[in-house]
C-alpha positions, -999 to +999 in steps of 0.1 A: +870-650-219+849-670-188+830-645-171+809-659-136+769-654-137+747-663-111+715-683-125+689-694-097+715-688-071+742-709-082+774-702-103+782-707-135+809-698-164+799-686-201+821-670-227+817-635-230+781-630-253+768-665-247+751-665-211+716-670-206+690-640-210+684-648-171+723-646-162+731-620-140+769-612-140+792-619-108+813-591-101+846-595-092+853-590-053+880-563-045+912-579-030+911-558-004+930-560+029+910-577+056+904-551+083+925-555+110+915-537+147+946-536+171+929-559+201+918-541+232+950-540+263+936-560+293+925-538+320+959-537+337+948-520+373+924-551+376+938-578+404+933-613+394+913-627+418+920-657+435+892-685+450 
């Protein structure tokens, strides 16, 4: 199986056992929802003002 290492800040694929010594491994990011904030009402008491 391809796992993802990171070598001198760039990306690369080895089978499982066959990286370089210097490889560190890529871990997987989480699928995770994106974090969604409800936006902020409009001040409603406000007037628009007009010029």
């Amino acid at each position: 199986m391809l796992k993802s290492y990171v070598i001198n800040g760039k990306e690369w694929q080895f089978e499982e056992g066959k990286q370089p010594a210097d490889a560190v491994e890529l871990a997987e990011k989480a699928q995770a929802e994106p974090e969604t904030k409800p936006d902020k009402p409009a001040n409603k008491a406000r007037k628009v003002a007009t010029k």
